[in-house]
VOLO-61702 format. One line per 2 residues: for each residue y, z, x of C-alpha. Coordinates in Angstrom, 1 decimal. Example, Ala and Ser with C-alpha at 12.3 -4.5 7.8 and 13.67 -1.06 7.14 Angstrom:
<rs>
-4.5,7.8,12.3 | -1.1,7.1,13.7
</rs>
This chain:
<rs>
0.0,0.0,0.0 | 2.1,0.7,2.9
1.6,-2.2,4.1 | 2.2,-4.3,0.8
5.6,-2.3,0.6 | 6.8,-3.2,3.4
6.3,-7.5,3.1 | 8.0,-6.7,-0.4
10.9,-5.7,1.2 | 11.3,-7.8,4.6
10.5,-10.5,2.3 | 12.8,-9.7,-0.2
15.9,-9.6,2.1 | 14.7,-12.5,3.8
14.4,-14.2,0.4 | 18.1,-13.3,-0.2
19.2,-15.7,2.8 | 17.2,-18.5,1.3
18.7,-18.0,-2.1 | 21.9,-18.7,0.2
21.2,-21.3,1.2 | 19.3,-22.4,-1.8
23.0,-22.1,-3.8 | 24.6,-25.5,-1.6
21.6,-27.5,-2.5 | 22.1,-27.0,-6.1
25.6,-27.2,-6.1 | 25.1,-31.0,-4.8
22.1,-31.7,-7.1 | 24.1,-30.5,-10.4
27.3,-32.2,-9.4 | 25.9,-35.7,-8.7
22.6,-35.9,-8.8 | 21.5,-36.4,-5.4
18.8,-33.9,-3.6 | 20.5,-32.9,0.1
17.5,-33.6,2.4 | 20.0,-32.3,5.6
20.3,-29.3,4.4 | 17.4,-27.7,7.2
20.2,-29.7,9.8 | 23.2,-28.0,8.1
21.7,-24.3,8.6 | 20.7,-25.2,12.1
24.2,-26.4,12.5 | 25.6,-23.2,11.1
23.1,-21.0,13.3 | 24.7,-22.6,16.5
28.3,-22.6,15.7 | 28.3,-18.7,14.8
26.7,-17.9,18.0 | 29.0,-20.4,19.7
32.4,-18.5,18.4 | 30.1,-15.2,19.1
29.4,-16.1,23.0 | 33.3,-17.0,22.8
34.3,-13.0,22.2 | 34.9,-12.8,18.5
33.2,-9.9,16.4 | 30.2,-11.3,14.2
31.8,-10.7,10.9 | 35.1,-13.2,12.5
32.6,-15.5,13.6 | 31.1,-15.5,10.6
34.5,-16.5,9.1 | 35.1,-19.0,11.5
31.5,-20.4,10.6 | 32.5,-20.9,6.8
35.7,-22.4,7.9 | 33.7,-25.3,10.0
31.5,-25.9,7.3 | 34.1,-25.9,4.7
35.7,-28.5,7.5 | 32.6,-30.2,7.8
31.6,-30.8,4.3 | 34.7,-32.2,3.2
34.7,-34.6,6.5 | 30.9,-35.7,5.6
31.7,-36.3,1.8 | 34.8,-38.3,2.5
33.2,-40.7,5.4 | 29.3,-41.0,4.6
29.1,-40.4,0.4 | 32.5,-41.1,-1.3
31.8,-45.0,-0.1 | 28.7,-44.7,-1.7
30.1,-43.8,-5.3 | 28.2,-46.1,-7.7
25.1,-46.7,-5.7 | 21.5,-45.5,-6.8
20.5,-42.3,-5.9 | 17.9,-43.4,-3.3
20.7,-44.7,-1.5 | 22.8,-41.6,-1.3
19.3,-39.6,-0.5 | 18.5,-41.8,2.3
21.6,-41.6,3.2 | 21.3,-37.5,3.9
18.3,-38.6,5.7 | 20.4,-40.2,8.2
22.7,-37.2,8.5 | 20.2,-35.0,9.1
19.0,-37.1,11.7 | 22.1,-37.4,13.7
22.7,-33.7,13.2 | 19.5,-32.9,15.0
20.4,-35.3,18.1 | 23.8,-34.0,18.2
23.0,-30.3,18.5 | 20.1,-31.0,21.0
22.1,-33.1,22.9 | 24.9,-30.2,22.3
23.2,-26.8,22.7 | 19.6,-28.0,24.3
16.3,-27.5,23.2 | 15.9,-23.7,24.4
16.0,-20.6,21.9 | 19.1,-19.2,22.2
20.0,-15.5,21.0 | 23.0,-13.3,20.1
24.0,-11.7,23.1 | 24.3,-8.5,23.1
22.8,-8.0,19.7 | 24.8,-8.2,16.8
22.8,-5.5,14.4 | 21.3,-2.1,16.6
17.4,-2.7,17.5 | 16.7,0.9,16.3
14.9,0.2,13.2 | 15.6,2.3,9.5
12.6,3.9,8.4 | 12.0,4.9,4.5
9.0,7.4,4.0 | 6.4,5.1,5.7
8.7,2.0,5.2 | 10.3,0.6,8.8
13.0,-1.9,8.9 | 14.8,-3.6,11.4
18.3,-3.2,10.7 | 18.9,-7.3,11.3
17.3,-7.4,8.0 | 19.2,-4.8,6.3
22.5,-6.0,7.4 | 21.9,-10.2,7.0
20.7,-8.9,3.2 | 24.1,-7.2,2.3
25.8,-10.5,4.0 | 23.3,-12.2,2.1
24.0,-10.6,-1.5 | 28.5,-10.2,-0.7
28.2,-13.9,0.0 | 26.4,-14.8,-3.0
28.1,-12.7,-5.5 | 31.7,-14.3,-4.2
30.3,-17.6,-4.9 | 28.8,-17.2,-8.5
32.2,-15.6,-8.7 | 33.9,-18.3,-8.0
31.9,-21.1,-10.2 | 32.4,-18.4,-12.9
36.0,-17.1,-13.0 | 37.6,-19.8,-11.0
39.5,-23.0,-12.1 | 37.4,-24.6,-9.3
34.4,-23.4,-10.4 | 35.1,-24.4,-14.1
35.9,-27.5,-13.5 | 32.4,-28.2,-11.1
30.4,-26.7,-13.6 | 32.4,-28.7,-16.4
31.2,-32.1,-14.2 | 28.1,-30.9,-13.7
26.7,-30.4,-17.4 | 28.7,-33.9,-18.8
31.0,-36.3,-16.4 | 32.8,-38.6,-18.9
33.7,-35.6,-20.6 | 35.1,-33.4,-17.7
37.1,-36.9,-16.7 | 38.5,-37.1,-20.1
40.2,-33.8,-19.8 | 42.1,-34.5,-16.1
39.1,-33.5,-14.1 | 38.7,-35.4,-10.4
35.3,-36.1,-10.1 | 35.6,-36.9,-6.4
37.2,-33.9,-5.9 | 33.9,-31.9,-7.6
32.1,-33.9,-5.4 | 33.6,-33.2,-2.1
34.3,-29.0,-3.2 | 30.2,-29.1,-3.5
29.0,-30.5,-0.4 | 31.9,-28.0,1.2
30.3,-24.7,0.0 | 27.2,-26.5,0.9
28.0,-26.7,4.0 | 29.3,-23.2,3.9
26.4,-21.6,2.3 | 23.5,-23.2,4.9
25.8,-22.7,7.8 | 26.3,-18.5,6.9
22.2,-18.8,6.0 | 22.0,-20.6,9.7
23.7,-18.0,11.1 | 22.1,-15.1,9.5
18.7,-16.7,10.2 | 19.4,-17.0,14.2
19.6,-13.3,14.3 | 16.4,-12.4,12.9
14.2,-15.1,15.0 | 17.1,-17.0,17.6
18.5,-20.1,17.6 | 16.2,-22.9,18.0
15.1,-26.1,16.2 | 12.5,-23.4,14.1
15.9,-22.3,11.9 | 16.4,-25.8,10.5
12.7,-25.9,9.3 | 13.1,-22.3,8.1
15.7,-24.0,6.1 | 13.7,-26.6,4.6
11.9,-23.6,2.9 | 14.8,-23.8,0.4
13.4,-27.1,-0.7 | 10.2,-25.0,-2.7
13.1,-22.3,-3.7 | 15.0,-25.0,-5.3
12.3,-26.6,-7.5 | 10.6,-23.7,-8.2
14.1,-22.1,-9.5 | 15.1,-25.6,-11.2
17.1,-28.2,-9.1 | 20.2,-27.4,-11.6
20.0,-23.8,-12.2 | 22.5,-21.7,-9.5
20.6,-18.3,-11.1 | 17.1,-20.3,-10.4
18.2,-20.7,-6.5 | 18.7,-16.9,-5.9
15.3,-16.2,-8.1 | 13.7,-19.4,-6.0
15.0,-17.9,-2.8 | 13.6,-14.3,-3.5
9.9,-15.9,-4.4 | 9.8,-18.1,-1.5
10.7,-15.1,0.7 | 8.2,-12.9,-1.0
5.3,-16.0,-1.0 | 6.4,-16.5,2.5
5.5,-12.6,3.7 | 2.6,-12.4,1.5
0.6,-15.2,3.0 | 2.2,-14.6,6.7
0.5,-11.0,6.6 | -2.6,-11.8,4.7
-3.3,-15.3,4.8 | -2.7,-15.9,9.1
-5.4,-15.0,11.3 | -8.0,-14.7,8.2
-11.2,-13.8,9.9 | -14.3,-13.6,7.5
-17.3,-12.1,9.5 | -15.4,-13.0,13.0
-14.9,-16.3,12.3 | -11.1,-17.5,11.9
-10.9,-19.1,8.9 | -7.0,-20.0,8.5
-5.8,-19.4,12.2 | -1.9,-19.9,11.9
0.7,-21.8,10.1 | 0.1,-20.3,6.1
3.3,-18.5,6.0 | 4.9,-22.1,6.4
2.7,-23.8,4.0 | 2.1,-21.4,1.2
5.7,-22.3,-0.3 | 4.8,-25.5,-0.6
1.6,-25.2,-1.7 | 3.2,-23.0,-4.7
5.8,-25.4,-5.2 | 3.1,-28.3,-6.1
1.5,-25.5,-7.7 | 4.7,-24.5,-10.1
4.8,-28.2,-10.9 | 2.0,-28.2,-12.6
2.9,-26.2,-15.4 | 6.7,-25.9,-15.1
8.0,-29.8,-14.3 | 11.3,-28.3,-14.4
11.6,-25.1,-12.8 | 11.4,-21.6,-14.1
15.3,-22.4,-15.4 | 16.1,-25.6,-15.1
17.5,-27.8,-17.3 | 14.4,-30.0,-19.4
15.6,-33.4,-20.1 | 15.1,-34.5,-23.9
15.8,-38.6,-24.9 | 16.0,-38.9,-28.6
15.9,-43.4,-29.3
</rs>
């Protein structure tokens, strides 16, 4: 029980950075239709420029700020070259398109940073860990969880009690009829892939403290892809409930699924904590097409 405890709770708070990042990829998918497949890049991107600005002197929590100030940067530079041109085109196109960008993201921060793990040095969070009864947790996890949770209540805040956020929701649930009222599509548009940005490069950087900075933190952000579905691609509450069962699947198979041994013979030796999302995910399909709260689509002729 101890044991079971304790992946509940790692996998919890770990779960609350995917839900994070989970957030930007719905953002883009409600607002125009179009499933992000950089977004493992844009973490990886985010991981690197917060330890960049931390290396350069500046507390974690300015770096931090700095980070969502690049990625707000970023997004709006990315949506205004590579996708506003490409208004009016099928979907595929635009998707392919993200291909692309996550491909030249990767190159650019090898070519940038290297191919060696780097870490936060010193440490941003104390190594001592917290312990609860029987419960020990490192205080990395702790601390990236109340980031985690501040940075995600801000941004439901914003889609709910902001003109911004009114007027992206408004575009997300019927166009023409946001457009009819004054509202700049394009500028819905480029405001999502921003917080995008934002949200995956604050996920990137939270990420790099638990496990270093290394090409491993962009496909720790592909994890968001099961989060997403499972959650429903257009449902902002379904990416923080996506984000918390990927983290929870993710433990749960790590700590009893790896190094399964049946009478001394191995029978999964490695690699089930990455898989078991996505074997859920096709899983999940199965019986909910559209998510635990997504949207179902109904055609009446």
């Amino acid at each position: 029980m101890e044991f079971f405890l304790q992946l509940v709770i790692t996998g919890i708070m770990v779960g609350s950075i995917y839900a994070l990042v989970a957030l930007g990829w719905t953002l883009i998918y409600k607002s125009s239709g179009v499933l992000n497949l950089s977004m493992g890049e844009l973490t990886l991107t985010g991981a690197y420029v917060s330890l960049t600005f931390y290396q350069w002197g500046l507390p974690f929590p300015i770096a931090l700020l700095f980070t969502l100030i690049v990625g707000l940067v970023l997004g709006l530079v990315v949506e205004r070259v590579f996708l506003r041109p490409l208004i009016g085109e099928s979907v595929l196109t635009v998707i392919m398109v993200t291909v692309g960008i996550s491909f030249f993201l990767r190159g650019a921060l090898g070519f940038i940073w290297g191919t060696d793990t780097l870490v936060f040095t010193p440490p941003v969070f104390p190594s001592q860990p917290v312990q609860i009864g029987p419960i020990v947790i490192g205080q990395v996890y702790i601390w990236s969880f109340i980031a985690a949770i501040v940075l995600l209540l801000i941004f439901v805040g914003f889609f709910k009690y902001t003109r911004w956020g009114l007027a992206m929701q408004a575009t997300a649930d019927d166009e023409m009829a946001a457009l009819s009222i004054g509202i700049s599509a394009k500028f819905v548009y480029a405001m999502a892939w921003a917080i995008a940005f934002m949200a995956a490069g604050v996920g990137g950087a939270l990420l790099g403290n638990i496990n270093g900075v290394n090409v491993s933190v962009g496909h720790l952000g592909l994890l968001v892809l099961p989060a997403v579905v499972m959650g429903g691609l257009n449902s902002v509450p379904g990416a923080i409930v996506g984000g918390l069962i990927v983290g929870l699947l993710q433990n749960f198979a790590g700590g009893y699924l790896d190094n399964l041994t049946i009478a001394g013979i191995s029978i999964i030796p490695g690699g089930a904590k990455e898989m078991f999302p996505f074997f859920a995910m096709t899983i999940a399909l199965l019986f909910k097409p559209y998510g635990l709260f997504g949207w179902q689509r109904i055609e009446r002729v």
